[in-house]
C-alpha positions as CSV (number, residue, x, y, z in Angstrom):
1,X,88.7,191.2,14.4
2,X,92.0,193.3,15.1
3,X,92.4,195.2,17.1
4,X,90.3,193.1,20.0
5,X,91.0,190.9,22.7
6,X,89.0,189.0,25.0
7,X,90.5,189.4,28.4
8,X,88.0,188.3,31.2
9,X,87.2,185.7,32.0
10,X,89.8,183.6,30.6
11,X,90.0,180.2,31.5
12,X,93.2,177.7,31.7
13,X,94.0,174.0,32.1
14,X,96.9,172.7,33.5
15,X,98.1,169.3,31.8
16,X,101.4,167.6,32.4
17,X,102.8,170.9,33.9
18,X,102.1,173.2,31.1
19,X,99.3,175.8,31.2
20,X,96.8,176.1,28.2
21,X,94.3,178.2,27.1
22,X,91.3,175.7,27.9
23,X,87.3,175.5,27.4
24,X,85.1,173.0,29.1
25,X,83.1,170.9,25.8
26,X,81.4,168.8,28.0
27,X,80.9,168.2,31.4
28,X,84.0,165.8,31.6
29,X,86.1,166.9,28.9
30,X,88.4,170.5,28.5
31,X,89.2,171.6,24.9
32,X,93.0,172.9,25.2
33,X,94.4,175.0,23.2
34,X,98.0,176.0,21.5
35,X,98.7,179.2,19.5
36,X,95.1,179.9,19.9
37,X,93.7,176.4,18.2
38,X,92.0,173.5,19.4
39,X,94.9,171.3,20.4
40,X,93.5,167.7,22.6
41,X,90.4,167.0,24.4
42,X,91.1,166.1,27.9
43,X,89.3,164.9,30.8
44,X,89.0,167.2,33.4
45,X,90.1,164.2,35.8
46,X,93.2,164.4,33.8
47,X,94.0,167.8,35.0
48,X,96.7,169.0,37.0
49,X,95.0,172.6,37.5
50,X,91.9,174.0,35.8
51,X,90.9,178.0,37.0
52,X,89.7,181.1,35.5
53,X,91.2,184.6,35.7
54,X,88.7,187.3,36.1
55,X,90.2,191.1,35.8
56,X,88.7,193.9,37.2
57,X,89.4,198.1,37.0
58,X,87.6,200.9,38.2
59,X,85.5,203.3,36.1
60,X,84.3,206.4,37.8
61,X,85.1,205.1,41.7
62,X,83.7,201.9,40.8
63,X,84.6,198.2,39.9
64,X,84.2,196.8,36.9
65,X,84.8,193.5,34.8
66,X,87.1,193.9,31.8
67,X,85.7,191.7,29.3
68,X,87.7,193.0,26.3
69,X,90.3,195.2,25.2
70,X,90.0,197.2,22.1
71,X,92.9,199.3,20.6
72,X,92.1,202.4,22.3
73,X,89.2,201.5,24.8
74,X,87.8,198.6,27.2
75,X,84.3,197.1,27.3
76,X,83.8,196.5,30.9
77,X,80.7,194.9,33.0
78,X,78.7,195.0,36.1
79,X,76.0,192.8,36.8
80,X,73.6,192.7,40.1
81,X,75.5,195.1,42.0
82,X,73.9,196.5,45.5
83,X,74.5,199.8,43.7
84,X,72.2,199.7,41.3
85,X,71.1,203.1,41.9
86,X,74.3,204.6,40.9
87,X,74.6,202.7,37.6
88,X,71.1,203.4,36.7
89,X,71.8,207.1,36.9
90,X,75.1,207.2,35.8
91,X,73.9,205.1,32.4
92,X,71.2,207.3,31.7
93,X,73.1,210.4,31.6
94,X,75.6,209.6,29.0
95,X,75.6,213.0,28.1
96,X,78.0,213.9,31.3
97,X,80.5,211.5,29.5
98,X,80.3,211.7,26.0
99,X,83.5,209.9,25.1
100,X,81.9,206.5,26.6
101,X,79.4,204.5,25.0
102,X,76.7,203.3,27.7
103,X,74.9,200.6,27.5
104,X,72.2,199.1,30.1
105,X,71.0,195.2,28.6
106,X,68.7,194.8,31.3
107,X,67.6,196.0,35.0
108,X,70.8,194.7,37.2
109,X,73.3,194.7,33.7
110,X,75.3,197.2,33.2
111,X,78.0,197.3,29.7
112,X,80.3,200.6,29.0
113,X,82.6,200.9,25.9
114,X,85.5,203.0,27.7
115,X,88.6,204.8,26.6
116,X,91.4,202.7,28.3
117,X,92.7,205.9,30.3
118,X,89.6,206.7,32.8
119,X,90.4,203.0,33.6
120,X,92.4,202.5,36.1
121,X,93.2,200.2,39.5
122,X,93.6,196.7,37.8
123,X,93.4,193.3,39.8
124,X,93.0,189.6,38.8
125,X,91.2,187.1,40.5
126,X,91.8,183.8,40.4
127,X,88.8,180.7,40.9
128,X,89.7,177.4,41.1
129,X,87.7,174.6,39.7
130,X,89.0,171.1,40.6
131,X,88.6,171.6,44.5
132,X,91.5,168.9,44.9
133,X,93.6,169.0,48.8
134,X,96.7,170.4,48.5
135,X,99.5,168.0,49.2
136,X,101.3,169.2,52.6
137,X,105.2,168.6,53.5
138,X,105.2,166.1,56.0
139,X,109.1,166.5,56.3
């Protein structure tokens, strides 16, 4: 579709120093990929890194997940917040901000189609997977 791009999460692998786009297929394997196509299957013991990038911004004094970027808008995501109450209001009053389109999926999820500039405050968080001790200078 044009126009759209997935941004969070996004998940990479790490093989023989260079950093790829990357999927887990199976519970051993990672599918990496090059110019956005399946390139090798690798096993995940194999790796030299494997982590996903989550990026956040904040909607109305509040964080939220930015899951995909449209040409002119974000669709961002909360789920199971402690401040439920406030999204539960705040989505069912879309009339107070008619230029985004709310949408609730269930009780504790919370999706908003937003134009990108009431998005602001941008960060990036980074998981690792492989749990692996880093190697210390012993020099």
């Amino acid at each position: 579709m044009p126009g759209h791009r997935r941004i969070s999460p996004a998940e990479y692998a790490v093989f023989q120093g260079e950093v790829h786009p990357a999927a887990e297929r199976v519970p051993a394997d990672m599918q990496l990929y090059r110019n956005g196509t399946p390139w090798r299957l690798v096993p995940i013991a194999d790796l030299d890194e494997w982590y996903t990038v989550r990026t956040y911004g904040t909607f109305l004094e509040h964080e939220f997940e930015i899951y995909h970027e449209e040409d002119d808008t974000y669709f961002i995501g909360v789920v199971g917040r402690g401040d439920g109450h406030w999204l539960a209001e705040t989505w069912a009053k879309p009339e107070e901000h008619p230029e985004v389109g709310f949408q609730r999926m269930d009780q504790f999820t919370f999706e908003a189609t937003v134009p990108k500039h009431l998005v602001t405050g941008f960060r990036e968080e980074r998981t690792d997977h492989l749990n692996r001790p880093k190697e210390t200078d012993e020099s």
